[in-house]
C-alpha positions in Angstrom: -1.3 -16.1 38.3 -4.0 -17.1 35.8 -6.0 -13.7 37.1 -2.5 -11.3 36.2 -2.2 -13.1 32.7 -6.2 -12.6 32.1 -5.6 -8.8 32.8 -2.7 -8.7 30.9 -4.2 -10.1 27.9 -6.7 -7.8 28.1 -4.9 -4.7 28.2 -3.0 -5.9 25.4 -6.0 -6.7 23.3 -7.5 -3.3 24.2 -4.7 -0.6 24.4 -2.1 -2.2 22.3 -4.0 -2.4 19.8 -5.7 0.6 19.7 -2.3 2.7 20.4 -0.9 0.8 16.7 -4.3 2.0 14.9 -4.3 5.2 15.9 -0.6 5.5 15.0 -1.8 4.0 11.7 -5.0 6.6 11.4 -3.0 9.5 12.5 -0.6 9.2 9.8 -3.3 9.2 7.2 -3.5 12.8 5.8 -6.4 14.7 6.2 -7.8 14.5 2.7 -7.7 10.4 3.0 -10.2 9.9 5.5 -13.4 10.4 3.7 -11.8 8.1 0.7 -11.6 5.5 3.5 -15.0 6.1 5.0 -15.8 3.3 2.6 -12.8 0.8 3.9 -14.4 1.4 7.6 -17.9 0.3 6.6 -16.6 -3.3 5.0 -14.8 -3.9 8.1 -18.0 -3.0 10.6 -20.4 -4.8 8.4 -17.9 -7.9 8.0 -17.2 -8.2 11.4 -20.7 -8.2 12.9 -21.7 -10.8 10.0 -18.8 -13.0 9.6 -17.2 -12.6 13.0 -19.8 -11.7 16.1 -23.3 -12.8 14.6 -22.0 -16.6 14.0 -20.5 -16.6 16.7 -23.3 -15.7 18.8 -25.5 -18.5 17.0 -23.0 -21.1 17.5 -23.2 -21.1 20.9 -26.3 -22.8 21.0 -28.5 -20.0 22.2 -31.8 -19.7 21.6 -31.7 -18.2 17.6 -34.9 -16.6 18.0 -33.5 -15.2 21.2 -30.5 -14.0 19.5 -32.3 -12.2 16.6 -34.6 -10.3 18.8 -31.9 -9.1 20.8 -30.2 -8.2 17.4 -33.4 -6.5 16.0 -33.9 -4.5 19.8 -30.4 -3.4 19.2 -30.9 -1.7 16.1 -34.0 0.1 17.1 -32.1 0.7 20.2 -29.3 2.1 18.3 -31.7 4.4 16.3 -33.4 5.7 19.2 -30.1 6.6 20.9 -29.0 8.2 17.9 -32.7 10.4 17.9 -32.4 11.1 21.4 -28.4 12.1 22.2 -27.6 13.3 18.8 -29.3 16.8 16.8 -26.6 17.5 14.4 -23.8 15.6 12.8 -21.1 16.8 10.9 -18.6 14.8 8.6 -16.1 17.4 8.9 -13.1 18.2 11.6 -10.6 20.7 12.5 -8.0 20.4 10.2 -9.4 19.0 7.1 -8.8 21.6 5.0 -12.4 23.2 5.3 -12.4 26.5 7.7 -13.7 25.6 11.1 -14.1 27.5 14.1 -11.9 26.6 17.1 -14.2 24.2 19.1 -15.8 22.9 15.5 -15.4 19.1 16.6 -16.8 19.5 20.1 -19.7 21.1 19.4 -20.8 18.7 15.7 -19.6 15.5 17.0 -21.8 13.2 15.3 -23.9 10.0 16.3 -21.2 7.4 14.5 -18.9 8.3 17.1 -21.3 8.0 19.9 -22.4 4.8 18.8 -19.1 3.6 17.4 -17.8 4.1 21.0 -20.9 2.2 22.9 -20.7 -0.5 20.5 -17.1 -0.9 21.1 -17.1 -1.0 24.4 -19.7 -4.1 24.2 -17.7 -5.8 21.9 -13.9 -5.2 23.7 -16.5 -6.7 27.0 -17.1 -9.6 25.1 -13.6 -10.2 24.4 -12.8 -10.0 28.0 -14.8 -13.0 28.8 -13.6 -15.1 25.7 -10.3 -14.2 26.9 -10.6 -15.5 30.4 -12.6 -18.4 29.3 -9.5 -19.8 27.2 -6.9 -18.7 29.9 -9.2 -20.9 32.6 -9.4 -23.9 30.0 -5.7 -24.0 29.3 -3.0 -21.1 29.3 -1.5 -22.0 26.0 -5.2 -21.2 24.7 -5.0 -18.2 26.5 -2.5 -16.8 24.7 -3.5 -17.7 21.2 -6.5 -16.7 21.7 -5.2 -13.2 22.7 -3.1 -13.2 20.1 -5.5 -14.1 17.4 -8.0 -11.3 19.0 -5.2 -8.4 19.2 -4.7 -9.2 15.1 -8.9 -9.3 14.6 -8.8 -5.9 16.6 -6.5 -4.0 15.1 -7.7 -3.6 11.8 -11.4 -2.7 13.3 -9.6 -0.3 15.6 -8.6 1.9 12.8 -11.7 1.1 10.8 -13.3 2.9 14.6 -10.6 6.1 13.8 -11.9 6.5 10.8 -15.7 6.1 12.1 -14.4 9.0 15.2 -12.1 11.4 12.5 -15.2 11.5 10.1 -18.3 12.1 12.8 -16.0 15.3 14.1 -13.8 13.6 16.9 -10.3 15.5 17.1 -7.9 12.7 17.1 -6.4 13.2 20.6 -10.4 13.0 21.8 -10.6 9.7 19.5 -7.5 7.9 21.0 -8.7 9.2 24.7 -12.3 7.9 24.2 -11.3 4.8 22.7 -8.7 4.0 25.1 -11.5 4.4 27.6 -13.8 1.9 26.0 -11.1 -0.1 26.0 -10.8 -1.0 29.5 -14.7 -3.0 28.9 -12.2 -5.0 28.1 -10.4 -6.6 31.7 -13.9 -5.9 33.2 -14.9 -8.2 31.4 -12.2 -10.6 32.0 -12.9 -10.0 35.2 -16.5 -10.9 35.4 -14.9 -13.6 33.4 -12.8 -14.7 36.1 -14.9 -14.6 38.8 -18.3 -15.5 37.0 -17.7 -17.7 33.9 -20.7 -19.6 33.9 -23.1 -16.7 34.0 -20.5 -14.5 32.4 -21.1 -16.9 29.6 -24.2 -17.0 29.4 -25.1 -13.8 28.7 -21.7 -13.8 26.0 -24.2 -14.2 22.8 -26.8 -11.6 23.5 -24.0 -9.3 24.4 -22.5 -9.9 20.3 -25.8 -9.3 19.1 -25.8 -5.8 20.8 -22.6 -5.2 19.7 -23.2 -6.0 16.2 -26.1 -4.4 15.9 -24.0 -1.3 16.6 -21.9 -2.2 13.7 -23.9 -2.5 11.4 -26.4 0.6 12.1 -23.3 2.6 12.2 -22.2 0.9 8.8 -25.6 1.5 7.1 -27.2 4.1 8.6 -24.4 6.7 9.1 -21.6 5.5 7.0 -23.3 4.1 3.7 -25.1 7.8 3.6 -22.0 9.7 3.5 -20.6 7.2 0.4 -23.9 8.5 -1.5 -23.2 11.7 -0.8 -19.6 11.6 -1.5 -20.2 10.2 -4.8 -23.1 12.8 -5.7 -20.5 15.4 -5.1 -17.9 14.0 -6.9 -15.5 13.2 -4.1 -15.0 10.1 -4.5 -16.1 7.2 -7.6 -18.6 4.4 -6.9 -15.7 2.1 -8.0 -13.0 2.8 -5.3 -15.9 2.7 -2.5 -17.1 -1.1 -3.7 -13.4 -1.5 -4.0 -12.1 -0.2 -0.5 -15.4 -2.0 1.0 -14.6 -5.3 -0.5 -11.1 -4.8 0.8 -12.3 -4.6 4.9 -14.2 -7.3 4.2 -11.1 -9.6 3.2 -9.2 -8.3 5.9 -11.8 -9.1 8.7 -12.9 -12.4 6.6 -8.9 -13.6 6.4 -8.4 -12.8 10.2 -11.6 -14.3 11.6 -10.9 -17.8 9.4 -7.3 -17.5 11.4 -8.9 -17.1 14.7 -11.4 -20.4 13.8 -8.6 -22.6 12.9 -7.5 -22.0 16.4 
């Protein structure tokens, strides 16, 4: 019973979630994503530092552990990003610009790549914190997945954005992220059936993951705002503005989950 309820919860953290932001996204006209490039990047950055990095450290695991794992992530990142990626576009079919048939295929850019891989970490991670409240208590269990499916959701649409801007069609963003998705009941899984080494590993895995955020948030994201704002596309004001705003959202949601 208590393994059915830990996949469950999973699949409702993951899919659910992802399904409502991409219903979100996908309703966002063309012409609004780059304006909310800016909204994406407060939400990565805000929840690898106020969410996943403190989390990490409060575990008790060894700090200087934890920052070498976060530091080998980001130069782990880059190098992924040297060695996968050649060209990156922050244009897609349908934006307004003339593209070729096959345009988002062929200049899918490193942020989506690396949005998905860190993504996947994180929705693992969640797995195991998921089946480590449903073992301590079911009640737990279920806020815990509740709380999670409302921290999700708003960096599920800030990982749309991330997909729509590096090139991504959005059928190919809601398929891909679906898939990373399901990192999600393996790890409740593992969870299940390994907690104590499952848990571990639990803070190294958050450093990965938010070293992904935040090299996709600075060194893909925070370029395009420059360059946005050198063309004119969009002010310097309603960037800081929309950035501020993702990081209220995430900093609201993650005080929520703490009180539980």
């Amino acid at each position: 019973m208590t393994l059915a309820l830990i996949v469950a919860a999973t699949l409702l953290t993951g899919l659910a979630s992802i399904l409502a932001a991409a219903w979100i996204s996908m309703r966002l006209l063309a012409g609004a994503i780059q304006r909310l490039v800016s909204l994406s990047a407060g939400l990565l950055l805000a929840t690898a530092t106020l969410h996943m990095i403190p989390e990490a450290i409060e575990s008790g695991a060894d700090l200087h552990r934890l920052t070498a794992t976060l530091l080998a992530g980001l130069i782990g990142f880059f190098a992924l990003e040297k060695l996968a990626v050649l060209r990156h576009s922050h244009h897609y079919e349908g934006d307004g610009h003339a593209h070729h048939h096959g345009h988002d295929r062929d200049e899918a850019g490193p942020g989506g790549t690396l949005i998905l891989v860190g993504d996947t970490i994180h929705n693992f991670t969640d797995g195991v914190l998921i089946a480590a409240a449903f073992l301590a208590d079911p009640r737990l269990g279920i806020v815990t997945t509740i709380a999670i499916a409302a921290h999700e959701l708003p960096q599920e649409i800030g990982d749309f954005i991330v997909l729509l801007n590096a090139g991504y069609t959005r059928q190919r963003a809601l398929f891909f992220n679906a898939l990373s998705s399901l990192s999600g009941v393996l790890g409740g899984l593992i969870g299940y059936f390994a907690l104590d080494s499952a848990q571990g590993a639990v803070p190294y895995v958050l450093m990965l993951a938010s070293a992904s955020f935040v090299y996709i948030a600075l060194a893909d994201l925070v370029p395009d705002l420059h360059r946005q704002t050198r063309q004119r596309l969009n002010g310097w004001a309603s960037q800081f503005a929309l950035m501020l705003t993702g990081v209220a959202v995430i900093a609201v949601l993650t005080g929520m989950l703490h009180q539980h």
